[in-house]
N, C-alpha and C positions, 0 to 999 in steps of 0.2 A: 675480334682482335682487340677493341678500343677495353673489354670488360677483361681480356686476359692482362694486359699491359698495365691495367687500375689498379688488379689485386693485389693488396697488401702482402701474401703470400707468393706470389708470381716474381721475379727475375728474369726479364728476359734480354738477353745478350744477342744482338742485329751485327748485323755485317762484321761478321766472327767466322772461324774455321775451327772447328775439332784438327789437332794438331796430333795426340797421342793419347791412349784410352789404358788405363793396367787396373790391377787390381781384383778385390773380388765382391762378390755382395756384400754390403754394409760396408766395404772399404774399399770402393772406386775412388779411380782420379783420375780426372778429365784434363788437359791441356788443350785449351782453348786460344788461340791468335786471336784478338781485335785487333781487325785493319784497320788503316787511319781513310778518315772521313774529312780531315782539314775543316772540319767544323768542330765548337764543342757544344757536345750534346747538352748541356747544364744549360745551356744561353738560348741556344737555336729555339725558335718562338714558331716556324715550319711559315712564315709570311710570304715567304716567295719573290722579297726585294732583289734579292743576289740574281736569281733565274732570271728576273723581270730585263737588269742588264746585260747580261752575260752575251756576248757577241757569237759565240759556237755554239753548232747545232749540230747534232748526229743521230742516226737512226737510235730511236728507242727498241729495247730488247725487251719489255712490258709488252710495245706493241707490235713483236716479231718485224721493227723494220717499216711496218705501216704509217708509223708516224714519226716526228723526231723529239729530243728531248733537249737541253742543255749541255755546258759542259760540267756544271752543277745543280744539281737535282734532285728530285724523291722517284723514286719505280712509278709509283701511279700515285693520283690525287688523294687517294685513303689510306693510304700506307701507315704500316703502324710500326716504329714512331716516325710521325712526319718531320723528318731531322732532314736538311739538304747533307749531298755526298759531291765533292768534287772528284771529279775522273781526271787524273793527271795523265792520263792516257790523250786526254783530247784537251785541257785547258792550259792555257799559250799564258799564262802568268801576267794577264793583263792586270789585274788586281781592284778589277772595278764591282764585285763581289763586296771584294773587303770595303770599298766605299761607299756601297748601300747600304752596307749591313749594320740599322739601325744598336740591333743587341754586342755589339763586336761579337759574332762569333765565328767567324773566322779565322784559323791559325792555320797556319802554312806549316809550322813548326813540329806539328804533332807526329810523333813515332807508334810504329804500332807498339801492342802491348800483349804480355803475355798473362793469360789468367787462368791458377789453378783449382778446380772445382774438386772436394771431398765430398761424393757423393755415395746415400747407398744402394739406392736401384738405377735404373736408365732406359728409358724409351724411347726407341728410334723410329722415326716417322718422316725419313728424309725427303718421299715419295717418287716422284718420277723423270722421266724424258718424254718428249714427243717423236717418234720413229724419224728419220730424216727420211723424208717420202723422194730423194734426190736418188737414193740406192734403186728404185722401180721406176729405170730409166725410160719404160716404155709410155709412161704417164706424161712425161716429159717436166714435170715439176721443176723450177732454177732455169727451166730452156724457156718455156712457153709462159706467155707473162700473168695470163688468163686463169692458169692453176695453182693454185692455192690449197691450204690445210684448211681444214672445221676452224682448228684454234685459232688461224687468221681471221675465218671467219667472225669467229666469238667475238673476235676485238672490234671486227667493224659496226656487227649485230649491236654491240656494246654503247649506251649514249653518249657513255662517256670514254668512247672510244676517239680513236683518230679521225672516223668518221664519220660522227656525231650521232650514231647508231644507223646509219645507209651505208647496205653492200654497193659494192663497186666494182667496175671490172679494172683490175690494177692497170692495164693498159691505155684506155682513156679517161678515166674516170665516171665511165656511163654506168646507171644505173643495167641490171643484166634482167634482159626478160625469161631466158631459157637456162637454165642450171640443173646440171646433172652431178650427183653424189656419187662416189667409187668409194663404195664399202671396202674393208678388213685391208688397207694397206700397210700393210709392215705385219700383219696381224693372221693367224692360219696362214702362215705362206711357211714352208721348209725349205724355199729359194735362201729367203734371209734369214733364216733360221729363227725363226721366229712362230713354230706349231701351234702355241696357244690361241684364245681369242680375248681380247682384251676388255670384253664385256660392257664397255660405255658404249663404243661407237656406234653401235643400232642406236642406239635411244636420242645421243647427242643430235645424230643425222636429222631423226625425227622432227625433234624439237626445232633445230634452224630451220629446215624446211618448212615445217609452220608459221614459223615467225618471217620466214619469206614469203609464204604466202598471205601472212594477215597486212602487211606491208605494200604488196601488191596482188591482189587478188586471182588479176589476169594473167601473172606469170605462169609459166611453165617449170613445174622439176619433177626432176628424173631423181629417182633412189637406183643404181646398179649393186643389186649385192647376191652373197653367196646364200644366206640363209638369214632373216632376222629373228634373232635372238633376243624378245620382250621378255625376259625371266621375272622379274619385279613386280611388286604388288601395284595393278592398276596398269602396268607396262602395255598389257597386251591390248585393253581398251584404247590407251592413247595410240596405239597400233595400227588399230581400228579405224579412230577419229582421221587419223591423217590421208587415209586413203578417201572416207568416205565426205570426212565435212570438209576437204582443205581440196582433197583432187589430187594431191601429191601421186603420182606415177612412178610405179614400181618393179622393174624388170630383174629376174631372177638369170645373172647370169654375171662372169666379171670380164669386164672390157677388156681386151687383148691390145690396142692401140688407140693412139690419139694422136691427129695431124692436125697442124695447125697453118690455117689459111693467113699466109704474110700480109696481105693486104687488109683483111679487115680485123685480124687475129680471132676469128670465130675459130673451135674449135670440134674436129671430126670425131668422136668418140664412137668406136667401132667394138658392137658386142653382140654377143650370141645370147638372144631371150630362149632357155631352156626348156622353156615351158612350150612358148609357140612356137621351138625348134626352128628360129627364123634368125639371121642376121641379119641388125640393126644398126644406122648408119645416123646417129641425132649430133644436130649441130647445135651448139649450144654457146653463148655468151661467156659462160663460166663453166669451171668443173673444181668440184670440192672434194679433195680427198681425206678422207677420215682415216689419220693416218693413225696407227696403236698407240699402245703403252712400253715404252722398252725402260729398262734400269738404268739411271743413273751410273755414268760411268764412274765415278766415286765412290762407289757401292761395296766394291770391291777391296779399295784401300782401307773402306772404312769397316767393314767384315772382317777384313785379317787383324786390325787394331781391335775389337772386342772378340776375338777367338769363334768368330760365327761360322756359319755352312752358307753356303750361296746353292740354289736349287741350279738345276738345268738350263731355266728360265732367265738364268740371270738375277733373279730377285733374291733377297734375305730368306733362308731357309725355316720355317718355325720346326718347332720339337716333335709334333704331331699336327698331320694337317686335321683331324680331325677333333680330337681328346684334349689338344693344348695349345691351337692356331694363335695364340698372340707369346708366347713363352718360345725361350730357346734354348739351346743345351747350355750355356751359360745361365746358369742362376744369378736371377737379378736383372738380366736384361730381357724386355720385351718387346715385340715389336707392332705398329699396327700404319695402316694404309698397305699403300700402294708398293711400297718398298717390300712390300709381302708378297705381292702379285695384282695382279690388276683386279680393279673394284669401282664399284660408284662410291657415291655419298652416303647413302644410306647403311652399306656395309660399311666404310670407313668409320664411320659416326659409331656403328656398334663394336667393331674392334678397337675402336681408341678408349670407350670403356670398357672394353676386357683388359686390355693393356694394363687400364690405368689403375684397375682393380688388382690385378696380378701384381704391379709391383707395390700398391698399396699394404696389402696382408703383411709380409715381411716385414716392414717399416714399421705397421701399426704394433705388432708383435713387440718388434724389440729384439727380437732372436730369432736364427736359424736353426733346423737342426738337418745333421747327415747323416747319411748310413757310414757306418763305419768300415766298413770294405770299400780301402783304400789302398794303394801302391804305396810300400815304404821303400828305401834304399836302404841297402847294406854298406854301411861306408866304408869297411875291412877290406869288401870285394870288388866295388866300383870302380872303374876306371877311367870313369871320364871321358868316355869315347864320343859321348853325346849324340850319341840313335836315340835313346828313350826319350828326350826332347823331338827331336824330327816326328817321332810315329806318335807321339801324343796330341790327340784332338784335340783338347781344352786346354793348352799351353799351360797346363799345371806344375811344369817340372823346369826348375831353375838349375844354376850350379853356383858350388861355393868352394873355392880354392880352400886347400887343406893338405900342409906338409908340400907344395907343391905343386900339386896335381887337381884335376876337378872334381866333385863328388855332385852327385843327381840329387838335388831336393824338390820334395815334394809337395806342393801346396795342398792339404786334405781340403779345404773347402772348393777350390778349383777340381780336382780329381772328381771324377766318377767312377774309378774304379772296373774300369772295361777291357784293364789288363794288355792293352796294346803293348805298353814300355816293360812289359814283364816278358811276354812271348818274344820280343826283340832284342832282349836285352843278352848280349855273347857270353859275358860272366855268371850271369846267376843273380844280378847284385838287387835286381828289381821285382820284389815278392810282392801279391796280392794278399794284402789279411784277409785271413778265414781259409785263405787259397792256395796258399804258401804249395812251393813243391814235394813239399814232404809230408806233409798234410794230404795233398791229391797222390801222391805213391802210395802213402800206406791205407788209402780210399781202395786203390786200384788193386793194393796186396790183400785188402781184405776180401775184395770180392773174389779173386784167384782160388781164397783157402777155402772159403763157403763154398763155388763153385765143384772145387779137391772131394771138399768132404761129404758133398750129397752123391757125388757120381761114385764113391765107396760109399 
């Protein structure tokens, strides 16, 4: 982050919103909000004076809640740039910030701002959500205090987490001897629609478990899941190791219920091991749900603003899952992570440079070229009715008022030429070059006359 943020070549715009997206390769335009910060970024030195006094304190959303933050603040201690952000949501205008703040950077006064980018390609890499594991009520996660996500975990795992890297049972803050993992939640389930598998959580589960076991030796965990999926070079050893050098225990089956004992809040996690065809009744300290990958609810607004496809999944659609997985039917925009569908690091890291190579070429070129089989309008005959807009994919087709009335224009470098606003169109007004009607009539009259003239 600190060597993308140096580069001389690099811009990069923080606590900012994509506002409106138009245009087409080599002539996008991005409308970008910066929201305000009430700090200026030019001054802010990231020393931590303001924080030091600031009298509010509020759950941190860095550390899902686990810990708390200020009412100005940075995300996490590495943040890049380490610029404080005041939350006017929680900051009571004491103004003892601005008394600290050796650099004055502090302005109350600051309005957001609006910034437009001319750009010619664009890479979308917005990534993910964590599933709200509150929907698998039967887990009792939000009810029982004990249950927790992986990601909570990560934070605590984490040194420089809230809890200086020691798990804890959020209930009393005891270290936990027995913990049990519940694999694929939010993840192959068609309850919450959610059929796919989101392919980190085997491996993530793995690894805490390890590092709960190297932390305390003598503990006990439980892995519960449906199938592990080590697909990954080396995956299947670490697989391996966790059963054999670590003890980690692993039952092939997915927990139907979890009761929670009020008095000491230990928890009943009730499953069926498939294998020894036996129900299992383990009481355990903790229980960590490795909950999926789901899309960003944003995903959506932000797809209809660059004319994208959103899969089944919910995730950004590529052009071919196979033949062109970081490219989309929009030429120009590519996409790579998570926002594609679920991935580790390693595929991440490879499709961000497919990505970055994909919109590279064009750029380096200098030029585009099309196929010329494109949708014209007929302006004589259009009417203005605007279906040929509605049924076109690629929002290629504008209008421009003329004599009155509206007339269908056609962006040829947005088109692809797939004839939708032709087939729909009630006039006639919207031809395909090369395809025109009259062109495919006398296609259709000629084979009629060959067909006449052989059977005489």
């Amino acid at each position: 982050m600190v060597t993308v943020a140096n580069h001389p070549n690099v811009e990069v715009i923080t606590y900012a919103e994509i506002k409106e997206i138009s245009g087409y390769i080599g002539n996008f335009e991005v409308t970008v909000e910066k929201k305000v910060r009430y700090v200026d970024e030019s001054k802010c030195t990231g020393c931590g004076a303001c924080a030091a006094v600031c009298p509010i304190e509020v759950p941190n959303e860095f550390d899902l809640g686990l810990g708390t933050r200020k009412a100005i603040y940075v995300p996490f201690p590495q943040a890049v740039p380490l610029i404080y952000t005041i939350d006017k949501n929680y900051c009571i205008d004491c103004r003892l910030c601005e008394g600290a703040c050796g650099p004055e950077a502090i302005d109350f006064n600051q309005e957001p701002k609006e910034i437009k980018l001319k750009v010619g390609t664009i890479i979308t890499a917005t990534g993910y959500d964590e599933f709200d594991a509150t929907l698998k009520e039967e887990y009792g996660y939000g009810v029982y205090d004990n249950v927790i996500t992986t990601l909570e975990l990560e934070r605590m795992i984490n040194p420089a987490g809230p809890t200086g890297g020691h798990e804890i049972r959020p209930s009393d803050g005891k270290h936990p001897h027995r913990t049990v993992f519940i694999q694929c939640v939010g993840s192959r389930d068609l309850k919450v629609g959610n059929p796919y598998c989101s392919r980190i959580c085997c491996m993530f589960a793995l690894k805490n478990a390890q590092l709960m076991k190297m932390h305390d030796p003598n503990s006990e965990v439980y892995i519960c899941y449906m199938d592990i999926r080590s697909f990954g070079k080396g995956y299947e050893e670490y697989y391996q190791r966790a059963q054999e050098q670590f003890g980690v225990k692993f039952i092939r089956g997915r927990p139907g219920t979890i009761i929670e004992d009020p008095e000491t809040k230990n928890l009943i996690v009730r499953v069926e091991d498939t294998l020894m065809g036996e129900v299992l009744e383990i009481e355990a300290d903790l229980v960590v749900l490795s909950a999926g990958l789901v899309s960003r609810p944003e995903t959506k607004n932000l797809a209809k603003m660059m004319g994208l496809d959103i899969s089944p999944d919910g995730f950004l659609k590529e052009l071919h899952p196979k033949l062109a997985p970081v490219n989309t039917k929009v030429d120009g925009i590519a996409i790579a992570g998570v926002v594609q569908g679920p991935k580790d690091i390693p595929d991440t890291v490879a499709q961000a440079k497919g990505a970055a190579s994909a919109v590279a070429i064009p750029m380096s070129k200098g030029e585009f070229n099309i196929e010329m089989i494109r949708a014209l309008a007929d302006e004589d005959l259009c009417g203005g009715c605007e279906i040929c807009g509605a049924m076109c994919p690629y929002n290629a087709i504008s209008y421009k008022e003329e004599d009155g009335h509206l007339i269908a224009v056609v962006d040829d470098i947005a088109c692809k030429g797939c004839g939708s606003c032709c087939g729909a169109c009630p006039s006639g007004a919207m031809q395909l070059r090369y395809y025109r009607d009259e062109q495919i009539i006398s296609i259709i009259d000629g084979i009629f006359e060959a067909h006449q003239l052989v059977n005489h």
